[in-house]
KOLKOLPA-877233 format. One record per residue (C-alpha): residue number from 0; residue in three letters; x, y, z. Coordinates in nm, 2 decimals. Layout:
N
NUM	ALA	X	Y	Z
...
//
This chain:
161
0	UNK	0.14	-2.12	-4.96
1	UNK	0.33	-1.89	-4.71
2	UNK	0.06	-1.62	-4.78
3	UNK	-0.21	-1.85	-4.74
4	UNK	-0.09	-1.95	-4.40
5	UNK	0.00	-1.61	-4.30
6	UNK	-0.37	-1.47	-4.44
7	UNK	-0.53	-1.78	-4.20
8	UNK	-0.33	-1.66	-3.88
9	UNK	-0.42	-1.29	-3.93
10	UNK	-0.78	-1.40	-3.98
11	UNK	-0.79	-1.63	-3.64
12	UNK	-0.61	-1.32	-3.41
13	UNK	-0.83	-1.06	-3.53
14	UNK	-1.15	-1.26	-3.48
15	UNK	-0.96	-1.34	-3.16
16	UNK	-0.94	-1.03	-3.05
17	UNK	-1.24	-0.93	-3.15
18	UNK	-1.41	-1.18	-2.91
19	UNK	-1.26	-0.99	-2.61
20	UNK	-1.56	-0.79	-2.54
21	UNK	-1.74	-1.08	-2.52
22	UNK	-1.59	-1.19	-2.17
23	UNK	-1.88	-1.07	-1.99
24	UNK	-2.10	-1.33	-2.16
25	UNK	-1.90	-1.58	-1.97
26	UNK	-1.84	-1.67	-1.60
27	UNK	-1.60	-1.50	-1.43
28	UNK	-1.33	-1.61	-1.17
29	UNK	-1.43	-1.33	-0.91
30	UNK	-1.55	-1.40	-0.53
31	UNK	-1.86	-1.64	-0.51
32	UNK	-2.17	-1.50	-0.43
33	UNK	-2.36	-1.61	-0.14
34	UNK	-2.73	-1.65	-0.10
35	UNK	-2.93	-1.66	0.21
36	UNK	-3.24	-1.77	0.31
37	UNK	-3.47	-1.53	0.45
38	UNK	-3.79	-1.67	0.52
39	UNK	-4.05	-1.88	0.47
40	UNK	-4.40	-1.75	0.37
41	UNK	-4.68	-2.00	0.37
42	UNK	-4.96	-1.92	0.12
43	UNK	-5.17	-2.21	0.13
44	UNK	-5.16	-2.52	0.41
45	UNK	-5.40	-2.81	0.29
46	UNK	-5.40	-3.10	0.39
47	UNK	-5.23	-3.30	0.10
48	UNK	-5.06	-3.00	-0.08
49	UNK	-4.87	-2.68	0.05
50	UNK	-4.77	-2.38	-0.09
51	UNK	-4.45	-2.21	0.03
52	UNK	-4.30	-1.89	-0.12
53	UNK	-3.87	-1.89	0.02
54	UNK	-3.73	-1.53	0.02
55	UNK	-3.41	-1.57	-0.09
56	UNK	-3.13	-1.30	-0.08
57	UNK	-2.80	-1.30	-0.35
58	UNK	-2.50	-1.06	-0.19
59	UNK	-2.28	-1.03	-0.46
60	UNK	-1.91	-0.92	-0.33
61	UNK	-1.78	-0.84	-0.66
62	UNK	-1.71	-0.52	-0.86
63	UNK	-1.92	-0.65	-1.20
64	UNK	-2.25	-0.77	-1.17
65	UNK	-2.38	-1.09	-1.15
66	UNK	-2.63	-1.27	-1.38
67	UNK	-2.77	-1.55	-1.22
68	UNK	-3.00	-1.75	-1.49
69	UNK	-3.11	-2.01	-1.22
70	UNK	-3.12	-2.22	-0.90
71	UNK	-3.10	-2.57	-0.80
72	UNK	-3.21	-2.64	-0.45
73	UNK	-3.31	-2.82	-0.15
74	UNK	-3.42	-2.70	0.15
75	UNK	-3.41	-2.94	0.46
76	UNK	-3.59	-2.84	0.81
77	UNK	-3.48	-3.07	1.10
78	UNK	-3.36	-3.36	0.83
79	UNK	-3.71	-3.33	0.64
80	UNK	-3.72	-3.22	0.31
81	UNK	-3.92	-2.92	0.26
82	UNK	-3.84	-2.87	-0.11
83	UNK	-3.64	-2.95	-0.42
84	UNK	-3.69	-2.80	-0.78
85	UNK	-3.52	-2.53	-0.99
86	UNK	-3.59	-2.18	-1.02
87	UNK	-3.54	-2.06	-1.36
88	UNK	-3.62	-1.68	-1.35
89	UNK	-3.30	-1.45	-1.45
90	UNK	-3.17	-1.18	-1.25
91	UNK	-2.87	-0.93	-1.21
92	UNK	-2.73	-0.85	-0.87
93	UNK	-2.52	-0.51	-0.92
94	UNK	-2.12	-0.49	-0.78
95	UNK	-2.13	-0.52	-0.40
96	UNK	-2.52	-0.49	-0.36
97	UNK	-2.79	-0.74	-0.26
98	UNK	-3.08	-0.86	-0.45
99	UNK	-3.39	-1.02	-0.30
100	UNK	-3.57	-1.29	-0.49
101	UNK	-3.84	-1.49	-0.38
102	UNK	-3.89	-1.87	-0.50
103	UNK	-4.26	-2.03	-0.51
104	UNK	-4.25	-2.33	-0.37
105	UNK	-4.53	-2.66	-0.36
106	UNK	-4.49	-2.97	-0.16
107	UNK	-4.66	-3.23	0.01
108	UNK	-4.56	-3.34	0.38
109	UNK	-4.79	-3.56	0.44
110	UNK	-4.57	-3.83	0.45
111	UNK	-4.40	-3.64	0.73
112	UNK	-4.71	-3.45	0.92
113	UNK	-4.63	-3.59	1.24
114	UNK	-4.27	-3.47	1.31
115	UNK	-4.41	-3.13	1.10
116	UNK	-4.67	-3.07	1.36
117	UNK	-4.42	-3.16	1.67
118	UNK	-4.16	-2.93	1.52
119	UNK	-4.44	-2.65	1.50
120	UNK	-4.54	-2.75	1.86
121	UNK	-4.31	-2.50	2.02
122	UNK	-4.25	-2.20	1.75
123	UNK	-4.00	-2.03	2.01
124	UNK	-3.76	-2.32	1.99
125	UNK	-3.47	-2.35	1.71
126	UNK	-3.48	-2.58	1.42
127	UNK	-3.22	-2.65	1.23
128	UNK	-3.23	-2.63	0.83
129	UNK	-2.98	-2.76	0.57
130	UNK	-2.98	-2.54	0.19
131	UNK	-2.84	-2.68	-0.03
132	UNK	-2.78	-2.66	-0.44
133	UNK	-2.63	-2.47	-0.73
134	UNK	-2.70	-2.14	-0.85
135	UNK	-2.62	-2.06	-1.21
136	UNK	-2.41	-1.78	-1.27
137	UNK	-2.32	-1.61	-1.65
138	UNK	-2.47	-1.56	-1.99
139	UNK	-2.32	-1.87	-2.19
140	UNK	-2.09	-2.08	-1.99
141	UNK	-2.09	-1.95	-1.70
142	UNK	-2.05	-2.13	-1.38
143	UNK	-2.23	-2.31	-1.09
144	UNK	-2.18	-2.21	-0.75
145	UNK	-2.23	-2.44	-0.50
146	UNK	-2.43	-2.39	-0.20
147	UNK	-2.44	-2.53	0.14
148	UNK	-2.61	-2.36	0.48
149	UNK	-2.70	-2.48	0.82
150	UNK	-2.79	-2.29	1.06
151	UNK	-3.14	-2.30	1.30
152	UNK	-3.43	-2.11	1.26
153	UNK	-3.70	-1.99	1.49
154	UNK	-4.03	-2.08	1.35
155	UNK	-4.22	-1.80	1.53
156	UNK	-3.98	-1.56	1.40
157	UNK	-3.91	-1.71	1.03
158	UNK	-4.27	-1.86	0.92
159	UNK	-4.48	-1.58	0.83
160	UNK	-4.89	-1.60	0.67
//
């Protein structure tokens, strides 16, 4: 019986160390990365449907790199939702580098035309703009970092055809 129980604990710390390399498959507890909003493209401006592409940029402050399997967002301009969906594309961001991404996005602001078209009435004054949402780090179980930016945008400088 002794045996046994001895043969069962060897058993559990050799598979238990052997499961140390796979760390990297996980999360890890390092600085959070931040992503930033660069710009907005618009591709396509129809009446009832628009079509957006966000450049998006991950800064990753960490000595590893960073997989990022996906993003939850929302982006708000002046209160008005612009856009909420996932993005599921993967990417790796290398220790302390930047990686650019760029998230197609299609909405209808009908609904909201009016303050749209006031806002865009005056391209050299500041709107502000809320992000918010979760970006997916890790391979397995990794983690969710949450994200929230304000800040104001110039839409002469920011929207781009």
């Amino acid at each position: 019986m002794a045996s046994r129980t001895l043969r069962w604990i060897t058993v559990c710390l050799c598979i238990g160390a052997g499961l140390g390399g796979c760390a990297s498959w996980f999360g890890d507890d390092g600085k959070d990365p931040e992503v930033h909003l660069l710009s907005v493209q618009v591709v396509k401006a129809k009446l009832l449907q628009q079509e957006f592409v966000l450049h998006f940029r991950i800064d990753n402050p960490n000595d590893d790199s960073l997989t990022v399997s996906g993003l939850r967002y929302r982006v708000y301009l002046a209160g008005i939702l612009l856009a909420d969906d996932e993005y599921d594309q993967w990417l790796s961001v290398d220790g302390h580098a930047s990686e650019p991404f760029d998230v197609p996005v299609r909405t209808n602001l009908w609904q909201h035309l009016r303050d749209v078209v006031k806002l865009l009435r005056h391209p050299d004054r500041p709107i502000p703009y809320r992000l918010e949402g979760e970006l997916k780090t890790g391979l397995v179980f990794g983690r969710d970092v949450v994200l929230r930016r304000t800040g104001e945008v110039v839409p002469g400088e920011l929207i781009h055809k």
